[in-house]
Each structure stands twice: as structure tokens, then as C-alpha cells.
C-alpha positions, 0 to 999 in steps of 0.5 A: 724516907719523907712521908708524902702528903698530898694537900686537898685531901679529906685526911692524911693519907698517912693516917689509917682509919676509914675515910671517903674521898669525892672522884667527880662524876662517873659515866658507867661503861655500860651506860648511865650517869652519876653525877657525883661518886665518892668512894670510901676506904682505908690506908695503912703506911705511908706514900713515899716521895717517888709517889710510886710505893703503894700497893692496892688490896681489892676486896672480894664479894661481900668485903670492904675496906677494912683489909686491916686492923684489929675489930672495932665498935664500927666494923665489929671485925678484924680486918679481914686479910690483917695475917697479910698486912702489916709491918713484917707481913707479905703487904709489909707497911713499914714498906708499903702504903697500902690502899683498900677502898669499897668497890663502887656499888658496894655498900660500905659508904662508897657510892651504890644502890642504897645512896642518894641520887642527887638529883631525886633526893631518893636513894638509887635503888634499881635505878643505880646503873649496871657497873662492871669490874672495869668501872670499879678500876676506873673508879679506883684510878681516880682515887689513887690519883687524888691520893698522889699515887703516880704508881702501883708497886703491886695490886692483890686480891682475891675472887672478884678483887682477883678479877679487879686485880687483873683488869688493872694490869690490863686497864692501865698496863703502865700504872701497875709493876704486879699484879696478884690474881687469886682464885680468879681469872677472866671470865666465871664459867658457866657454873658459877654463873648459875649460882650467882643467878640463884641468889639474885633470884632468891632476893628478888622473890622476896616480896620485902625486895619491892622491887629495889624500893625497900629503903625507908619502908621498915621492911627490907628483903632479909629472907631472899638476902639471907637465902643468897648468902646461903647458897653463895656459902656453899660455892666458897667451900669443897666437898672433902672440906665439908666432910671434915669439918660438917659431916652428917653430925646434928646441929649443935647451934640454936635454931634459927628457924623453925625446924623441919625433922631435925637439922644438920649442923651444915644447915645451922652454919648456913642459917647463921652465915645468912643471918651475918650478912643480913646485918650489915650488908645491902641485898641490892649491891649483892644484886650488883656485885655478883652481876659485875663479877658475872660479866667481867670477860677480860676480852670484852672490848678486844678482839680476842683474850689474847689481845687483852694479855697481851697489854699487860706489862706488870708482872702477873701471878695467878694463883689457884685453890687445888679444891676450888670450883666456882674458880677451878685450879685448872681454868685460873692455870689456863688464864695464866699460861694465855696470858703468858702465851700472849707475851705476858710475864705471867706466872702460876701457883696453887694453894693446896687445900680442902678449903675451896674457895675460901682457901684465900681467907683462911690458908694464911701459911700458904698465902704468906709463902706464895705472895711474900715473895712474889711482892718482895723480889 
């Protein structure tokens, strides 16, 4: 098998390690303009020469492009879905070439809130228009296109990458063969709507927020973020599985904050949870992403969600988490058999677990059995 590589680029696409490619100017879909968008990410393997062998991983709320790999003096983490890639693994590189990139808005060196307008000077702030789902996967088709990338073998992903996943399989039905939908489907329900509200709220109540204009001041919303994070944590995890692993026991942890009648060891796990967050993640592309991940509607621009299924020609694979409530089991199902019932050749599997949400971060035996095959045959 060549190795392809395509001239022009900032570095080999053959080489991993994370790297940021310009994609031009980008109009949001909601309005607004960005005259210049770059978006950073990762790549393991090698593009083949039918240019046709990659394989997109989408990264969830709070992730980046460092899908895989060991941790290191920059990201201070493993990858966090290396048990899935890598040679002999379900995203197998000796196979594949795997893409990963940072989501626009996010955080993590692709243009968002915190970069600098270039036509101010200043960061973005508040001022960084509203993106979507689909402004993402419109983003993300551009890099792969400046990558050489004439196809997808497949896209994958979980949570809000779940949402992205699919909107690709929908956006540009003849660029994508699969499509892997993790605890996803088309449009969060009004519980998780609520959830992501409370910790937006809580950001911006702090009064460090400034209104979005706290780059540069020495003061940054780290309490509201922390807070978010928080209650974000508690949307990821089930109620059996908080018994098991939480229970009523004392914390066990240093405080972190002063204490008010003891505390529990559920409350120190969200302390430092918040804390983690506060230390490499930007409270106003939280503010950004959750809303794109509450707006996304598969339908919107159609006449209906069938008429949305029914472009998909990839084959498509729902996966739901039996303990899952920001996404339920039930809803990512019905998604699936719309989408079938649409003419898509969409397919339904679940995770058993207590693990909630997170399921798709942690179950890796059950992860490794259902996608392996799916991205194999």
C-alpha cells in the first residue's frame, strides 16, 4: 500500500502528532462571519492511494483531538479513546487513517470564543457567532478535503461526536460508507436541555464571567465553569451506578472547599471533576458547545425527520447505553428504526451497563465487540 501524500499540507498526513490546518473563511449557518478558521487535530496511519481509507473520530463535549496515544507533557492524558485505536483495535491503523480534530468552537487550538478576531485584534468572546453540529461537519469536510480525503470508510463517536457522526451521514450521504452513532440521536430531549441550561447559567453568574471578556484580565469564571462541570458530571453517570461506586461513604479526598457539615465522597468526586476542567478547558466554548449540542434537530432544514433519514446512503449504527438518561436507550432505538423506516440501512445495538452515559468512555470490552464488527465487514 502507497502512503499518499498530499503536497501543501502544514505536515505529513502520515505522521501523528497534533497539527492546525487554515480552511479559509467560514459563514455559520445560523449567521455571522469568520474571516479566517483554522482547525487543529491529529491523525494516526497512513492515506492510502484510493484516497478512500479514512476514518473520522468525533470527539464529545469536553474532548479534543487526542483520540489517541500515550499522555504526554501537552495533554497530561492519554488518548481518550486509545483502547479503540490502533493497530489490531476496532479503528485499526495498520488499516486505516484515522482523523481526529477539535470541534469549531472548541478550545483546544481550533478556532473558537477565546481566538483572535482578526479584524479587532481582540479575542472573540461572546462576539464569536452561534455554531452548530452542522457548521462543525462543514468544517470538518473542509479539512479532510485539504487532507486528500476523497472518502470516509467510516465516522464514529459518541454523545455530541454521536450527533456529528450522524449529521455527516446525512450532510454528505455520498462522502461517508459508515456511520457509528453513540449515545446520540437527532435532537437531546427536553431533560438534557434543561441540564445543559443549568450550567451555562451557572457560568454566567459568576461574576469573573464579565460578560465573555474575561481573556487577559487575570480573573476567569472558574467557580461557574467548575459548577457546570459539575452538574454536567451528574447527566454522564446512572443511578445504580452511583450506588455501587458512591454510595452514602464519607469523603475520602482532600477538601477542596471549605466544608459545610461533612461531605460525601459523590461531592469531592464532583469538586475535583470541576476543578480538572477549570484547568484546561474554556468556560466560553462550554457555553458554545452545549448550545450546538442542544440545537442540533437532524430535521432542521427538512420537512420532516424522515425526509432528513432518508438521504443517508451510509450504513448507519445506533448504539444506545441500557442506563443512559441524557440520551436514553429508548430514544437513540427509536432514532434508529426512523431512520430505517426512512429507507436507511440503519442498524440498533446497546451497551449494557450502570455506567450511564459515560458507558461509551469506559465499557471498552462492550465497545470493542459492537463497533469491531460493524467497521470490519
Amino acid at each position: 500500500m502507497t502512503p499518499y501524500r498530499r503536497a501543501g499540507a502544514s505536515r505529513s498526513p502520515a505522521h501523528p502528532g497534533r497539527q492546525s490546518l487554515s480552511i479559509g473563511p467560514f459563514e455559520p449557518e445560523l449567521g455571522g462571519y469568520l474571516p479566517e478558521v483554522s482547525l487543529t487535530y491529529e491523525t494516526w496511519g497512513e492515506l492510502d492511494e484510493t484516497q478512500e481509507n479514512a476514518v473520522l473520530i468525533v470527539h464529545a463535549l469536553t474532548g479534543d483531538s487526542h483520540a489517541a496515544g500515550a499522555p504526554d507533557e501537552k495533554y497530561r492524558r492519554g488518548g481518550w479513546w486509545d483502547p479503540m485505536i490502533g493497530p489490531g483495535r476496532p479503528v485499526d491503523t495498520d488499516k486505516y487513517f484515522v482523523i481526529c480534530s477539535n470541534v469549531l468552537g472548541g478550545c483546544s487550538g481550533s478556532t473558537g470564543p477565546a481566538s483572535e478576531d482578526p479584524e479587532t485584534g481582540y479575542p472573540y468572546a461572546m462576539r464569536f457567532p452561534v455554531v452548530t453540529i452542522r457548521d462543525m461537519v462543514r468544517a470538518q469536510k473542509r479539512l479532510l478535503d485539504r487532507l486528500g480525503v476523497r472518502r470516509l470508510a467510516a465516522v464514529a463517536g459518541g454523545s455530541i461526536g454521536g450527533q456529528q457522526a450522524l449529521e455527516w451521514a446525512v450532510e454528505f450521504p455520498d462522502f461517508v460508507r459508515k456511520a457509528a452513532v453513540v449515545a446520540a440521536n437527532g435532537a437531546l430531549g427536553p431533560q438534557g436541555l434543561g441540564m445543559s441550561e443549568i450550567g451555562r447559567r451557572a457560568i454566567m453568574a459568576d461574576p469573573d464571567w464579565q460578560y465573555g471578556d474575561y481573556y487577559g484580565t487575570g480573573r476567569r469564571p472558574d467557580a461557574g465553569l467548575a459548577i457546570a462541570r459539575m452538574a454536567g458530571m451528574m447527566t454522564y453517570q446512572s443511578a445504580p451506578g452511583q450506588w455501587e461506586r458512591f454510595g452514602r461513604r464519607p469523603a475520602t479526598r482532600p477538601a477542596l472547599y471549605p466544608e459545610f457539615g461533612g461531605r460525601f465522597e459523590i461531592e469531592s468526586y464532583l469538586h475535583y471533576q470541576g476543578r480538572d476542567l477549570v484547568n484546561r478547558f474554556d468556560a466560553n466554548s462550554y457555553l458554545y458547545l452545549t448550545r450546538a449540542m442542544d440545537l442540533y434537530d437532524v430535521g432542521a432544514g427538512y420537512a420532516s425527520h424522515e425526509e432528513a433519514y432518508s438521504r443517508i446512503r451510509a450504513e448507519v449504527l445506533f448504539v444506545g447505553i441500557s442506563s443512559d438518561w441524557l440520551f436514553p436507550a429508548s430514544e437513540v432505538r427509536a432514532a434508529a428504526e426512523q431512520a430505517k423506516e426512512a429507507g436507511a440501512d440503519a442498524a440498533y445495538a446497546e451497551i449494557e451497563s450502570m455506567n450511564g452515559h459515560d458507558s461509551f468512555l469506559k465499557d471498552w470490552d462492550q465497545m470493542r465487540s459492537i463497533l469491531g464488527p460493524f467497521l470490519s465487514a
